[in-house]
Backbone and ligand atoms as CSV (ligand in chain L), in Angstrom:
chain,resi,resn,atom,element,x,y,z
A,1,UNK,N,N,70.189,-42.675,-59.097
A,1,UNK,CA,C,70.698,-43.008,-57.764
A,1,UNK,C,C,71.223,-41.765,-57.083
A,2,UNK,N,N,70.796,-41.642,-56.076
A,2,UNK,CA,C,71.124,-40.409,-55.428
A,2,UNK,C,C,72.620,-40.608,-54.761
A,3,UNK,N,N,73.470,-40.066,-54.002
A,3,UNK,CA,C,74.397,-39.996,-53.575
A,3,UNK,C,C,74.222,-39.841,-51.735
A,4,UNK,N,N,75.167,-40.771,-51.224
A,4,UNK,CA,C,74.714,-40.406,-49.575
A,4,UNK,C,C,75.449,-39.278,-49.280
A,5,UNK,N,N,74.539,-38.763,-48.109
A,5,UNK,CA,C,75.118,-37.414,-47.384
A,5,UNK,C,C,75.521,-37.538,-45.918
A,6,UNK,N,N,76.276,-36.977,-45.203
A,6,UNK,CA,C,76.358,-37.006,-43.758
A,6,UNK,C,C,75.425,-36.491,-43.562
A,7,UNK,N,N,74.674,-36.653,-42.244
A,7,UNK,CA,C,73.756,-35.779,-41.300
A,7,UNK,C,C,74.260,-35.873,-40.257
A,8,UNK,N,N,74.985,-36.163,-39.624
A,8,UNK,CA,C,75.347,-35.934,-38.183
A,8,UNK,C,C,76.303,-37.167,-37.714
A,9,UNK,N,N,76.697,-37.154,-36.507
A,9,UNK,CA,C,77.533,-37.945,-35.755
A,9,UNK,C,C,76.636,-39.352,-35.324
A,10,UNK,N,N,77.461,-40.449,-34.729
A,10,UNK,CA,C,76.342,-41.251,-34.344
A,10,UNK,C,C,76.349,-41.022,-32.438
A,11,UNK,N,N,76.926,-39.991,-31.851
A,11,UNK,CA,C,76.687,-39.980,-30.683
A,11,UNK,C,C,75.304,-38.741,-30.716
A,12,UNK,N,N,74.823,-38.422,-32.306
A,12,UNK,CA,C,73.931,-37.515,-32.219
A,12,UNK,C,C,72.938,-38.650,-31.619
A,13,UNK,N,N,73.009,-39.715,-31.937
A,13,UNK,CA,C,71.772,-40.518,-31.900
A,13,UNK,C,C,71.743,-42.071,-31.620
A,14,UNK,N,N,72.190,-41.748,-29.601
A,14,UNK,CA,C,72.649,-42.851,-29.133
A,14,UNK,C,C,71.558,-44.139,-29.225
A,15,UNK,N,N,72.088,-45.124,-28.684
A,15,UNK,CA,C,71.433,-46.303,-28.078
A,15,UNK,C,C,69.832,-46.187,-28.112
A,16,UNK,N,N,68.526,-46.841,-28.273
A,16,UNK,CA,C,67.347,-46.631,-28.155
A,16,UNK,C,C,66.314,-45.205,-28.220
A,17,UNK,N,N,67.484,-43.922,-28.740
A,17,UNK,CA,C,66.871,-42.850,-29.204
A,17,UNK,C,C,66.605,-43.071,-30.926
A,18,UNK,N,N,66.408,-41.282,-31.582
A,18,UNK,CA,C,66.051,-40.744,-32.499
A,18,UNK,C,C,66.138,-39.639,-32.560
A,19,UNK,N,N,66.616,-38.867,-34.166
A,19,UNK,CA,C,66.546,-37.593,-34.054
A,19,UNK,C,C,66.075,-37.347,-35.732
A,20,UNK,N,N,65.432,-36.340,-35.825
A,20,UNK,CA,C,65.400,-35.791,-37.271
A,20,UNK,C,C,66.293,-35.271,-37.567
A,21,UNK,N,N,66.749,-35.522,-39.726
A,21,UNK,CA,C,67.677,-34.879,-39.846
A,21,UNK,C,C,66.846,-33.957,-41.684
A,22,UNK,N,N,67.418,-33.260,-41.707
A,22,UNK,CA,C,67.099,-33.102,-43.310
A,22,UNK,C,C,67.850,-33.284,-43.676
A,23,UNK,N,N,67.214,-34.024,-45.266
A,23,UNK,CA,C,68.051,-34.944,-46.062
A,23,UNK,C,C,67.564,-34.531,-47.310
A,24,UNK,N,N,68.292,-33.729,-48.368
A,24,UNK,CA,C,68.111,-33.383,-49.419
A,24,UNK,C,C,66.469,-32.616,-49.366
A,25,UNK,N,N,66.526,-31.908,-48.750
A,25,UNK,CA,C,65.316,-31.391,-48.490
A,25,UNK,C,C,63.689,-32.101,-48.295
A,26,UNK,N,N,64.245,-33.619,-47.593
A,26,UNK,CA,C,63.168,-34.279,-47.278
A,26,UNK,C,C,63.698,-34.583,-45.805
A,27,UNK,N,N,62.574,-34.423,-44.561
A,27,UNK,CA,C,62.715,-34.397,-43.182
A,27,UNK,C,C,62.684,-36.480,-42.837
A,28,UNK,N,N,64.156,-36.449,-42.942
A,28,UNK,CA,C,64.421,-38.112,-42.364
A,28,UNK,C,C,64.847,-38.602,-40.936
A,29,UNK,N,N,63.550,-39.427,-40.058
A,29,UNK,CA,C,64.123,-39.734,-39.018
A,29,UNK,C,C,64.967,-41.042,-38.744
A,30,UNK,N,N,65.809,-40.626,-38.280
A,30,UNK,CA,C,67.163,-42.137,-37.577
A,30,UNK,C,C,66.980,-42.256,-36.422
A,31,UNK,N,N,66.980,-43.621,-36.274
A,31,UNK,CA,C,66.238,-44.599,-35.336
A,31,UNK,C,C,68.166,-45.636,-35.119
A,32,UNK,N,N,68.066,-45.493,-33.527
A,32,UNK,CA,C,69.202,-46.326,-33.109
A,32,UNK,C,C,68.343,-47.553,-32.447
A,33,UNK,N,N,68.422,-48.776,-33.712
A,33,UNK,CA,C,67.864,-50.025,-32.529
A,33,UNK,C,C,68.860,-50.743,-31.679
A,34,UNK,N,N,69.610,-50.653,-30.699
A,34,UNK,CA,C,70.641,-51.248,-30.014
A,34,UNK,C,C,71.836,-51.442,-30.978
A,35,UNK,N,N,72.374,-50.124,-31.189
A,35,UNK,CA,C,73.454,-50.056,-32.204
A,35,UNK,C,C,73.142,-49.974,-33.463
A,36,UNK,N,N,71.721,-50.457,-34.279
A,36,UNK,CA,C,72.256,-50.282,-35.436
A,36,UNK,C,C,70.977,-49.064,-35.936
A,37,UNK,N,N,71.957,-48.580,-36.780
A,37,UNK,CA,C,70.682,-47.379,-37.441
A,37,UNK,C,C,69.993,-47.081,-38.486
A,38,UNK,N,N,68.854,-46.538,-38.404
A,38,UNK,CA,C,67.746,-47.407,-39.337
A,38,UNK,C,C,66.965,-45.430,-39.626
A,39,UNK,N,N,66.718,-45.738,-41.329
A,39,UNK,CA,C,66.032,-44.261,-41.515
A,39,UNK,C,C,64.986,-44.577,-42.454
A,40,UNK,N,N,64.073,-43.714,-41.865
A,40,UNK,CA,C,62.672,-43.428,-42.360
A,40,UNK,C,C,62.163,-42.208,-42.452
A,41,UNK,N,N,61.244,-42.303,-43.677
A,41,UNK,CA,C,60.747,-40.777,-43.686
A,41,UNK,C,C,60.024,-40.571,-42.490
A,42,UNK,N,N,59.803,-38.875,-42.397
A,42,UNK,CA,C,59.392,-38.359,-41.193
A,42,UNK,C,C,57.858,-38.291,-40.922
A,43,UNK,N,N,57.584,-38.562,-41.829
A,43,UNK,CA,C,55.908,-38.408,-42.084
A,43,UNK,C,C,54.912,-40.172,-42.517
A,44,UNK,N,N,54.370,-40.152,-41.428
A,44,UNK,CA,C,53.497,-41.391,-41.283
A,44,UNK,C,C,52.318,-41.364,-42.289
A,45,UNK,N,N,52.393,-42.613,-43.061
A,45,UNK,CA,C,51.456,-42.730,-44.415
A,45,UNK,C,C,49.856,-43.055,-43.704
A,46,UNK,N,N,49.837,-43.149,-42.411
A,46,UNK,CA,C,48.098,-42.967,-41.973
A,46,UNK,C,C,47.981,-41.270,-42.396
A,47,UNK,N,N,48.471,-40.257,-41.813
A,47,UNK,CA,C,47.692,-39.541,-42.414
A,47,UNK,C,C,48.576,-37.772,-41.846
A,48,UNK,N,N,49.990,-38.560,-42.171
A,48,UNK,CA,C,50.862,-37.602,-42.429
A,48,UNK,C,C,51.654,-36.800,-40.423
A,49,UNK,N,N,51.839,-37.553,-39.866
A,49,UNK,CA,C,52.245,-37.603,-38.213
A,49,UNK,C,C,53.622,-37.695,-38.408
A,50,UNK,N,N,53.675,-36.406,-37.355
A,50,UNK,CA,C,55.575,-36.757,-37.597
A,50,UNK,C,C,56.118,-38.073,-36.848
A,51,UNK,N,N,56.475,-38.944,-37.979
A,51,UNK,CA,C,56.884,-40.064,-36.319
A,51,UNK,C,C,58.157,-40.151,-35.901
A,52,UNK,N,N,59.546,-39.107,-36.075
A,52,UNK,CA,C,60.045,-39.198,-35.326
A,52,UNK,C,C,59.978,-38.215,-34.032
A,53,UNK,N,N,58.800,-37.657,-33.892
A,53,UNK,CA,C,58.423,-36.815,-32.870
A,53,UNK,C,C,57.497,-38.134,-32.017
A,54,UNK,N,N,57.278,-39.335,-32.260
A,54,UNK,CA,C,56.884,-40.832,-31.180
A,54,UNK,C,C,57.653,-41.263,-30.428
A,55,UNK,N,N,56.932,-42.273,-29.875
A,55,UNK,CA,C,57.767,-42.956,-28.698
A,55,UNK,C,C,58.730,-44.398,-29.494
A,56,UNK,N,N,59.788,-44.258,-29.061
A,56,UNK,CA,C,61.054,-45.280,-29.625
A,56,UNK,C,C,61.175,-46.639,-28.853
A,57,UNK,N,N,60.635,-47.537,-29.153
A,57,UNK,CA,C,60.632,-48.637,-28.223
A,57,UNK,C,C,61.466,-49.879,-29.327
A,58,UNK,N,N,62.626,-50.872,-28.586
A,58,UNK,CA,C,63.192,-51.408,-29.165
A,58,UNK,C,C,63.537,-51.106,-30.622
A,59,UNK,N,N,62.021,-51.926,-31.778
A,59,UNK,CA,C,62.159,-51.411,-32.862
A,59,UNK,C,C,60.896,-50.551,-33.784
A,60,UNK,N,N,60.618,-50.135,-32.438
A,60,UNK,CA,C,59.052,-49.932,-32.780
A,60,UNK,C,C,58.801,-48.117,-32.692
A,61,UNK,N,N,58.561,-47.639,-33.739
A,61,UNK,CA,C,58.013,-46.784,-33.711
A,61,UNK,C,C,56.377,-46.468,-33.330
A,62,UNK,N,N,56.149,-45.432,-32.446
A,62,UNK,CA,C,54.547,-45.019,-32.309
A,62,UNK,C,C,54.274,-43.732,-32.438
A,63,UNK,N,N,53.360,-43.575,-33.725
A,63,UNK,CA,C,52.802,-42.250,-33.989
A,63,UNK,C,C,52.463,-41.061,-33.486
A,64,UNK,N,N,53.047,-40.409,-33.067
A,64,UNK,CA,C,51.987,-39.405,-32.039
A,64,UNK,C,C,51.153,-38.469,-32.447
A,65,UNK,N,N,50.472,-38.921,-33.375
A,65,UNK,CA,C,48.871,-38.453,-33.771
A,65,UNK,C,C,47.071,-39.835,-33.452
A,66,UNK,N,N,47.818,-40.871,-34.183
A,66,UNK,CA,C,46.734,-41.970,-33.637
A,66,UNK,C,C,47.342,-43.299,-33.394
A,67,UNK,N,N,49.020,-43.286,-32.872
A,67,UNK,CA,C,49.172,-44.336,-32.306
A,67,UNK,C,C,49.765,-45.706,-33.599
A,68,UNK,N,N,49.494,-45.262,-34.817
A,68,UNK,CA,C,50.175,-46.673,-35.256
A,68,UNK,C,C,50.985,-46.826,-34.964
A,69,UNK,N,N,51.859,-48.077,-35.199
A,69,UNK,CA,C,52.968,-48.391,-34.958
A,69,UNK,C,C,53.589,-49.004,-36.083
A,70,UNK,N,N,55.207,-48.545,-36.261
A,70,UNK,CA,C,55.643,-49.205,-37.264
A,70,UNK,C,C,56.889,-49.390,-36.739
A,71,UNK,N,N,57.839,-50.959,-37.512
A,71,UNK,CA,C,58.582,-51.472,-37.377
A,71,UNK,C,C,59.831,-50.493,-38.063
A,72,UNK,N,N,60.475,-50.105,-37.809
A,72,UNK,CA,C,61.707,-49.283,-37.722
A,72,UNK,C,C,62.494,-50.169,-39.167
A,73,UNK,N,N,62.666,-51.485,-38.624
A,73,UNK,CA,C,63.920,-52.242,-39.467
A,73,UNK,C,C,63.388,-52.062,-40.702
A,74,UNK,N,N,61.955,-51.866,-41.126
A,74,UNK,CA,C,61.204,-52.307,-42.344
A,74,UNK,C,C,60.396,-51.440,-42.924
A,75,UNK,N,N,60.202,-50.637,-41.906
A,75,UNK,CA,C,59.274,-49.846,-42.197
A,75,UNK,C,C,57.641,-50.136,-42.197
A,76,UNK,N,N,57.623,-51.413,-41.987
A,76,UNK,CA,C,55.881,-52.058,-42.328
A,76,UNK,C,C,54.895,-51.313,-40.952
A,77,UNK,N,N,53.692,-51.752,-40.846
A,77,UNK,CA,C,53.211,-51.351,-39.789
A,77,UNK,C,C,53.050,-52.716,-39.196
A,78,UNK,N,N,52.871,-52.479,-37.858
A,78,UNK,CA,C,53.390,-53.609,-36.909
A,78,UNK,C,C,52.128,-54.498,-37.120
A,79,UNK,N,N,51.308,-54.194,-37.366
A,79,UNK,CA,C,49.676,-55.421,-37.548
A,79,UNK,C,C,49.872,-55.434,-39.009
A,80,UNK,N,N,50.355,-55.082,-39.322
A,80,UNK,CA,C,50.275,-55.684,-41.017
A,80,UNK,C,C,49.447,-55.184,-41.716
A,81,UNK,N,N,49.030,-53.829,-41.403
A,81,UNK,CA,C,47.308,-53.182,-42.097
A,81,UNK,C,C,48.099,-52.430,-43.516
A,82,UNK,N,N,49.480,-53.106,-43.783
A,82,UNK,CA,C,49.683,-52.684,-45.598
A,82,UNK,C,C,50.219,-51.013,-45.682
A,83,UNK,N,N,49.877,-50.541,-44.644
A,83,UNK,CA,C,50.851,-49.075,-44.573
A,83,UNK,C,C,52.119,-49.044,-44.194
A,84,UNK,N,N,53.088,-48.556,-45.368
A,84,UNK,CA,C,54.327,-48.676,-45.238
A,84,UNK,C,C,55.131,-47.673,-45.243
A,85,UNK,N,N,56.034,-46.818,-44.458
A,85,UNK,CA,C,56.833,-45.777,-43.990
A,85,UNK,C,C,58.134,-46.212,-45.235
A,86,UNK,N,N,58.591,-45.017,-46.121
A,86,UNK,CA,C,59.293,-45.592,-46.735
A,86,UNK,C,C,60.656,-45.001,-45.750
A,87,UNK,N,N,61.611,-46.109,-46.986
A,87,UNK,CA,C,62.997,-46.330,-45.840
A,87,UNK,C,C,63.961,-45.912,-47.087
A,88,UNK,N,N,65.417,-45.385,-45.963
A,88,UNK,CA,C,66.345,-44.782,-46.924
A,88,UNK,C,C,67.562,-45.370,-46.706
A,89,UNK,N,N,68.330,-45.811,-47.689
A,89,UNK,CA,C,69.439,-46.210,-47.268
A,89,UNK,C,C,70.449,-45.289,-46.065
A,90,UNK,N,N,71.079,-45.955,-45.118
A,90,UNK,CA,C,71.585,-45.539,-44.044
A,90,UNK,C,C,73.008,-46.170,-44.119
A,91,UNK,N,N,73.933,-45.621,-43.642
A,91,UNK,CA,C,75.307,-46.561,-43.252
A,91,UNK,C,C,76.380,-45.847,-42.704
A,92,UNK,N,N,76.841,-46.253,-41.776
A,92,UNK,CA,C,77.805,-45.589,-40.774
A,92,UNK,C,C,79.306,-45.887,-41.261
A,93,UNK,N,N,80.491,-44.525,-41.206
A,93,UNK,CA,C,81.129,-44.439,-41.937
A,93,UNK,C,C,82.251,-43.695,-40.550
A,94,UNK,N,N,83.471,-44.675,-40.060
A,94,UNK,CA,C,83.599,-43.906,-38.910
A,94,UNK,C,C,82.496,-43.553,-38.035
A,95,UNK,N,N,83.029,-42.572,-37.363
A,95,UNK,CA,C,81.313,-42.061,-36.214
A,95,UNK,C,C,80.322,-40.987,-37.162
A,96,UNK,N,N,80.551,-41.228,-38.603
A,96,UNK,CA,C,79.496,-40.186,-39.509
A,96,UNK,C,C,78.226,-41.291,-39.389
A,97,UNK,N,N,76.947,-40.335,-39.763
A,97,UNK,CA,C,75.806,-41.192,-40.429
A,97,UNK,C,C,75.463,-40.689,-41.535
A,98,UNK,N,N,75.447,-41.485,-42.947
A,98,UNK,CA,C,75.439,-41.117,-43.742
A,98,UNK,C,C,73.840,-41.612,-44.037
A,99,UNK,N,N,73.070,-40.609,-45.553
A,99,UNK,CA,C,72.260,-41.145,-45.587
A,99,UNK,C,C,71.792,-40.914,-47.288
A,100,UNK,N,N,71.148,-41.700,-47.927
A,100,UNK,CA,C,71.117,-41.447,-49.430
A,100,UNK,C,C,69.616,-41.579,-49.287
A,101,UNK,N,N,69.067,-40.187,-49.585
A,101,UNK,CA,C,67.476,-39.823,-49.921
A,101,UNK,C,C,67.271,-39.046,-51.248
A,102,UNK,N,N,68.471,-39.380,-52.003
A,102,UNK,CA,C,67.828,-38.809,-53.228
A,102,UNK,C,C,68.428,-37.283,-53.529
L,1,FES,S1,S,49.048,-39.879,-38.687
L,1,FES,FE1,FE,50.215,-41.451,-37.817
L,1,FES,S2,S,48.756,-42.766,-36.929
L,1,FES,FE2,FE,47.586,-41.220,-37.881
């Protein structure tokens, strides 16, 4: 079990944004869905796209290499085609964001 780390504040990463953070030397993006915050690796399992360099919609992540889309809360892809973004535990501590990637 890894131990969580701070990466930043949560005014780093208001309301319906995202920002990358490194996390134990793996690049993790945090995703604010209307308050709550949600982390995923940075690299999309179609075929390696940074997706927190996509567009942030509610809870929806979109690739900006070919467009998949994946569900933020879960990580799944939004049609269900079985590609899954893995997810890291997240939890807000005061205004810290903490994050355990190992
Ligand atoms: S690399 Fe993300 S959709 Fe292709």
């Amino acid at each position: 079990m890894g131990e969580y780390r701070k990466v930043g504040t949560t005014s780093d990463v208001p309301p319906g944004q995202k920002k990358v953070f490194q996390v134990a030397g793996k690049d993790v993006a945090v995703f604010n869905a209307e308050g709550k915050f949600y982390a995923l690796e940075n690299t999309c399992p179609h075929a390696g796209g940074p997706l927190g360099e996509g567009m942030f919609s509610g809870t929806v992540i979109t690739c900006p290499w070919h467009g998949f889309q994946f569900n933020v809360t879960t990580g799944g892809h939004v049609l269900g085609r079985g590609l899954k973004v893995s997810c890291f535990p997240i939890k807000v501590q005061g205004n810290d964001i903490l994050i355990e990637a190992g």
